[in-house]
C-alpha positions as CSV (number, residue, x, y, z in Angstrom):
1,X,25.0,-20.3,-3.1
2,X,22.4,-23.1,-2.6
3,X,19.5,-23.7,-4.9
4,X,16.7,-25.5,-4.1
5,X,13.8,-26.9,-6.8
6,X,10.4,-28.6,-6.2
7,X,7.7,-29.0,-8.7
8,X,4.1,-29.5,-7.8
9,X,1.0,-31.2,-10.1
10,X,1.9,-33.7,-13.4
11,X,3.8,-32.4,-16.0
12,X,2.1,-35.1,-18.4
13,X,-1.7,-35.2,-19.6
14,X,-2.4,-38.5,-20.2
15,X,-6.2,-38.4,-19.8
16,X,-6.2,-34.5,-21.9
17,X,-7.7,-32.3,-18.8
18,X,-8.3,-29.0,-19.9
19,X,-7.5,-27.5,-16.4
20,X,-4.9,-29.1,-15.4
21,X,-2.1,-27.0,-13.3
22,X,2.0,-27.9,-12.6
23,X,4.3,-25.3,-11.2
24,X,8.3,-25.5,-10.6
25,X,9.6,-23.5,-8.2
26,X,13.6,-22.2,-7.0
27,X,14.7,-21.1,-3.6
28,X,18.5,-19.8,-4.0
29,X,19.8,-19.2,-0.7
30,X,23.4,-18.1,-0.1
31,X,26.1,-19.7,1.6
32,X,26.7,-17.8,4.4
33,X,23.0,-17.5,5.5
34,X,22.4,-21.1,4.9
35,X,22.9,-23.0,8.4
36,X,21.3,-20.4,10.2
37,X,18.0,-20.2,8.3
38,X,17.8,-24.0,8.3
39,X,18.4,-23.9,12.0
40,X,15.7,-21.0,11.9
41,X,13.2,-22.9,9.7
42,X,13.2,-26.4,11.6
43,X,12.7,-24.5,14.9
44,X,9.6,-23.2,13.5
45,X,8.4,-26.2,11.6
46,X,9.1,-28.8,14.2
47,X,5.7,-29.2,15.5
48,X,4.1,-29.1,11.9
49,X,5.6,-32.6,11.0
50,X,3.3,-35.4,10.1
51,X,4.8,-38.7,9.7
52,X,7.9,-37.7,8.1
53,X,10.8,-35.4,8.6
54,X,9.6,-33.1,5.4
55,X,7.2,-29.9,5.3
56,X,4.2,-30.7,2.7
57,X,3.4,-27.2,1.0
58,X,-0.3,-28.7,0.6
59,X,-0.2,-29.8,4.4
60,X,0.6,-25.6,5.7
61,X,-3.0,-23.3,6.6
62,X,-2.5,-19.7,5.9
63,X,-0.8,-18.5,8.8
64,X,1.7,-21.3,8.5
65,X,2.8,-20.1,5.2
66,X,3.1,-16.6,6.6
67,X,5.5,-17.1,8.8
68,X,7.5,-19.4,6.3
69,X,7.5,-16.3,3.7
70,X,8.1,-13.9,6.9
71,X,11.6,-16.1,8.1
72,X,12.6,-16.1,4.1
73,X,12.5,-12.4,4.1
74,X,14.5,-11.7,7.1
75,X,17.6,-13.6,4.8
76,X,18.9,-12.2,1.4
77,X,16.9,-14.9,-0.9
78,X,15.8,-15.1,-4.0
């Protein structure tokens, strides 16, 4: 089993916003279905790289996030 965390927004209030949002987030994919949905997922993503070899969440329009949740739910992931 592979688990994978990112976080997104501060996680410290310096200047005491009252709306100010952070999330953490986990991605536990299992061994066996690992190298296939990578495979899987960089074939989708390849032309959605900026400068950069990594995916920005905040970079991906709706459809792009579709079909990311759409390849996630053909493998057994939590």
């Amino acid at each position: 089993m592979h688990i994978y965390i990112d976080e997104s927004g501060i996680f410290n209030n310096p200047a005491n916003k009252s709306n100010v949002a952070s999330c953490v987030v986990a991605l536990v994919i299992p061994s066996a279905r690992k190298v296939k949905l990578f495979k899987e997922f960089k074939a989708l993503t390849s032309n959605w790289v900026g400068s950069g070899d990594e995916v920005k969440g905040r970079n991906l329009d709706e459809v792009q996030i579709a079909s990311v949740v759409a390849l996630l739910r053909r493998y057994d992931v939590i």
